[in-house]
C-alpha positions as MATLAB code, in Angstrom:
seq = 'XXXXXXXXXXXXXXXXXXXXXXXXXXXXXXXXXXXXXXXXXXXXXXXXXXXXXXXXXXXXXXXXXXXXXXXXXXXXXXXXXXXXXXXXXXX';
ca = [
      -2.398   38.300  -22.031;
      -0.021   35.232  -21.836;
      -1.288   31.668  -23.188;
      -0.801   29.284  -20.734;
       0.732   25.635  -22.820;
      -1.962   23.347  -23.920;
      -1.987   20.540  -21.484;
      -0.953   16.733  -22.861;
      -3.854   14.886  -22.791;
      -2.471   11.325  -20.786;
      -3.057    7.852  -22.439;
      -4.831    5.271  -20.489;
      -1.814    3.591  -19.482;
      -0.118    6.242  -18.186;
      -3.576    7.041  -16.291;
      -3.279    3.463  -15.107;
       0.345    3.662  -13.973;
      -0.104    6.871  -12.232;
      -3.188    5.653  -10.734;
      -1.585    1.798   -9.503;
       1.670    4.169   -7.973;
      -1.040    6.052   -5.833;
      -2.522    3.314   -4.736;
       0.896    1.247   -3.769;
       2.099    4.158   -1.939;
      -1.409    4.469    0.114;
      -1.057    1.062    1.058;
       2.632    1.213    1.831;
       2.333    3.455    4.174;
      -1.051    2.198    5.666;
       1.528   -1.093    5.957;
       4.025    0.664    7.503;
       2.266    2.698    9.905;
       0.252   -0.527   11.365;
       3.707   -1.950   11.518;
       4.909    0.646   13.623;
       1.883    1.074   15.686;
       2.277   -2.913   16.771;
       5.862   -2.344   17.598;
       5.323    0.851   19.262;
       2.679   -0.707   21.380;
       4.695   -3.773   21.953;
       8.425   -1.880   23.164;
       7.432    1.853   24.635;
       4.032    0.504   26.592;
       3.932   -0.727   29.592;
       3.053   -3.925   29.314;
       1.853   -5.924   32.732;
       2.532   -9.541   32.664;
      -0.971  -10.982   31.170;
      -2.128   -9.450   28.080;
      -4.997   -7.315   28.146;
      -8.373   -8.187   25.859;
      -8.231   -4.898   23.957;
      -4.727   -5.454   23.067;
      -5.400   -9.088   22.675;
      -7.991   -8.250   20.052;
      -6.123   -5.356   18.523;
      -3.394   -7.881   17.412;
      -5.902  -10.154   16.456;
      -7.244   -7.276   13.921;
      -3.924   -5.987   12.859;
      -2.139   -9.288   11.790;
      -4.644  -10.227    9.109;
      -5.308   -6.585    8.249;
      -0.920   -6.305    7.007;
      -1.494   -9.699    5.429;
      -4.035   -8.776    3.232;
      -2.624   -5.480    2.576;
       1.055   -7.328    1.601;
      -1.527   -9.578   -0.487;
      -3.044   -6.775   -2.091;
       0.356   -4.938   -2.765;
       2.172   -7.733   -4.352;
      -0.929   -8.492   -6.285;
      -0.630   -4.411   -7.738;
       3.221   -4.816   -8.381;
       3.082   -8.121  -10.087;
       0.647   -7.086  -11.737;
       1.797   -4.130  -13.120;
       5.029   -5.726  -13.962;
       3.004   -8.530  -15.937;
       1.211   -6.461  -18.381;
       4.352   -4.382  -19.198;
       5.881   -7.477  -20.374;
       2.671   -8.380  -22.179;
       2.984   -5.035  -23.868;
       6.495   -5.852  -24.405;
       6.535   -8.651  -26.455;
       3.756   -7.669  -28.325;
       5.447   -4.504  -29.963;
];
């Protein structure tokens, strides 16, 4: 019977790291497919001369919905950036 290699156990930071990439990529893409969605809607639709209220309200939901989640991703990134500098200077 073969041994399978004993596993490294990961430190808390690297936990952390892995764990703040997951989440920027999640909301990345979430980003990117609202992003699309709006210019999808907005070039490939049909689109009669006055705006409809669903797509008037859709808008109305999607524009603070990619500012929060731009918000939310530079908050992550920076950060991420500021504690490895902490850690840094402090070794």
């Amino acid at each position: 019977m073969s041994e399978s290699p004993k596993k490294r156990r990961m430190s808390p930071d690297e936990i952390e790291a892995r764990t703040r990439a997951i989440l920027i990529i999640t909301l990345a893409a979430v980003l990117g497919f609202s992003v699309m969605a709006m210019l999808y809607g907005l070039l490939f639709v049909y689109q009669p001369e006055k705006m409809s209220e669903a797509d008037a309200k859709m808008f109305e939901i999607l524009g603070p919905l990619a500012a929060g989640i731009t918000g939310a991703l530079t908050g992550l990134a920076a950060g991420g950036a500021i504690k490895s500098r902490r850690d840094d200077q402090d070794s």
